[in-house]
C-alpha positions as CSV (number, residue, x, y, z in Angstrom):
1,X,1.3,40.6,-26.2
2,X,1.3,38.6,-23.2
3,X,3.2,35.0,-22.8
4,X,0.9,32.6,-21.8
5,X,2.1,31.0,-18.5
6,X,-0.4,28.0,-19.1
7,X,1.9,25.2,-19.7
8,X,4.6,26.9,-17.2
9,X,3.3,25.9,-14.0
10,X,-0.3,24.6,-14.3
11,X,0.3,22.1,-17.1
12,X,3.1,20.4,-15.0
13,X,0.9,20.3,-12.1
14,X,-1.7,18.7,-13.9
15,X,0.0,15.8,-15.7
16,X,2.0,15.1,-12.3
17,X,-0.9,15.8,-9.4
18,X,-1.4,11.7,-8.7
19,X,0.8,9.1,-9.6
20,X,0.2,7.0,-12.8
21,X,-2.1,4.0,-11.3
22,X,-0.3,1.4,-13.8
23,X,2.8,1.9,-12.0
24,X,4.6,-0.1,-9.8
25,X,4.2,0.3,-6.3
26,X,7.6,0.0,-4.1
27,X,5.5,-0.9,-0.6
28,X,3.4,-3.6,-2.6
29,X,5.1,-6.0,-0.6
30,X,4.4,-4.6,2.9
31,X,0.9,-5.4,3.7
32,X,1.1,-9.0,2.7
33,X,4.1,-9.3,5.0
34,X,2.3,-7.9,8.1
35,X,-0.4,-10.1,7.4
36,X,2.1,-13.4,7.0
37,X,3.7,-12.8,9.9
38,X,0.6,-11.8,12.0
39,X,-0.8,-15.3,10.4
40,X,2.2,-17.2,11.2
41,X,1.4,-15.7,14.8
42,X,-2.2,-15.9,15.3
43,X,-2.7,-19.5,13.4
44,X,-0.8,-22.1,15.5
45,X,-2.1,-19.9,18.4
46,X,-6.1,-20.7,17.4
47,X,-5.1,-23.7,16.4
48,X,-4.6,-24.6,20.0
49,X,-7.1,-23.1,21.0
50,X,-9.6,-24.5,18.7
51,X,-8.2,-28.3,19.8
52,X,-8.3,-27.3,23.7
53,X,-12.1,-26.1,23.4
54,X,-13.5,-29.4,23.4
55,X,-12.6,-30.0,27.3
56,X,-15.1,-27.5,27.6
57,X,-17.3,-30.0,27.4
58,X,-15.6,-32.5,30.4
59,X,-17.8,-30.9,33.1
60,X,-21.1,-31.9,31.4
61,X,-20.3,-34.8,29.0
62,X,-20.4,-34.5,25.7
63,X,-23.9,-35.7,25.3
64,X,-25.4,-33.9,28.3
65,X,-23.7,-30.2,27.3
66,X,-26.2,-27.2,26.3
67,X,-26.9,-26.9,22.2
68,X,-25.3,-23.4,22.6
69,X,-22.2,-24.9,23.5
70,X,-22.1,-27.6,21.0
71,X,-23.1,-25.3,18.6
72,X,-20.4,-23.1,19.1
73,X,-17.6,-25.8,19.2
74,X,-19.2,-26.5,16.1
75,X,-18.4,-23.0,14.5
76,X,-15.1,-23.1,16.2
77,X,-13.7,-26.6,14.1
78,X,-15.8,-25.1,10.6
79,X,-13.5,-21.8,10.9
80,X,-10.4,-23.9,11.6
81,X,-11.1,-25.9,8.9
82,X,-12.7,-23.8,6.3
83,X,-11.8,-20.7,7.5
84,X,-7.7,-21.7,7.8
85,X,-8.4,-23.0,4.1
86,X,-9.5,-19.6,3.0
87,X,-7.3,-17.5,5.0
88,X,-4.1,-19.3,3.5
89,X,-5.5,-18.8,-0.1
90,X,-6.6,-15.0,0.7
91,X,-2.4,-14.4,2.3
92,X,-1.3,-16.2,-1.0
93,X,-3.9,-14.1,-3.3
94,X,-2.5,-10.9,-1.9
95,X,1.0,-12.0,-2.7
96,X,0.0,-12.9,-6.2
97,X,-1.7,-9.9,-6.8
98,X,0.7,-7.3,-9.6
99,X,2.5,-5.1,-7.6
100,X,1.2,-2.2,-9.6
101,X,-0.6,0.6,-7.7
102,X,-3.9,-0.7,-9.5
103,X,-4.3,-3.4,-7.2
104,X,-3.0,-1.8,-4.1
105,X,-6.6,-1.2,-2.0
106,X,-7.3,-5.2,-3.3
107,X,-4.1,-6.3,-1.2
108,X,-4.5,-4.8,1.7
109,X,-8.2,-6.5,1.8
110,X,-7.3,-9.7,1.0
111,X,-4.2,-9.4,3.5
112,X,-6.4,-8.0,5.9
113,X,-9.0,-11.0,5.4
114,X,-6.6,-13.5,5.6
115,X,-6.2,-12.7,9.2
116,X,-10.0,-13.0,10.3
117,X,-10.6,-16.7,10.6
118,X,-7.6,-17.2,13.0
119,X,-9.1,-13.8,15.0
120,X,-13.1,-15.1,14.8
121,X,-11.8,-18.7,16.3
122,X,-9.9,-16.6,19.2
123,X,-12.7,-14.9,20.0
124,X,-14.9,-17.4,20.0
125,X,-13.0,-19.7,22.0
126,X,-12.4,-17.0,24.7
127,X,-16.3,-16.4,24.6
128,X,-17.7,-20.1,24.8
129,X,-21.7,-20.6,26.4
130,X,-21.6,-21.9,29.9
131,X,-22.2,-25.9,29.2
């Protein structure tokens, strides 16, 4: 008779080919930490940004300026405001999140989402309508 090499080399291979999913994860940690210090970064910087926009309107008055650009200012202070309120819960969500390899795709989202208000007001300051 033959041995049977089954459990030798293929059955190893199969109950070790991917990583258990309920396991922890050792780089849990890392994109939530990129995304807090990017945040810590980018938020004071649209911040600023976001307050300076409204001198945009000193060459035409602020009743006399085009709807495009009062419109825009308008986005510009909802981001900050709602957008910086989300943002901050997003960063904190992705810290919260079990560091189990489960939730690993879930973190990076939310840490890359928590960056995207402070990035939208940037642009959209650096891209204001002629008023």
């Amino acid at each position: 008779m033959r041995p049977s090499h089954r459990g030798r080399f293929t059955g190893r291979m199969n109950r070790n080919s991917s990583p258990p999913r309920t396991g922890r994860d050792p780089r849990a940690y890392v994109a939530p930490a990129i995304a807090t210090v990017l945040g810590v970064m980018l938020a004071p910087l649209a911040l600023l940004f976001g307050a300076l926009s409204v001198m945009a309107t000193d060459s035409c008055g602020p009743d006399d300026c085009s709807p495009a650009l009062t419109t825009a200012l308008d986005v510009i202070h909802g981001t900050l405001f709602l957008g910086g309120l989300l943002g901050v819960a997003a960063c904190a969500a992705a810290w919260l999140l079990p560091r189990t390899r489960r939730w690993a795709v879930p973190r990076v989202w939310l840490a890359g989402l928590s960056l995207l208000p402070w990035l939208a007001v940037i642009a959209l300051v650096f891209n204001l309508p002629e008023g």
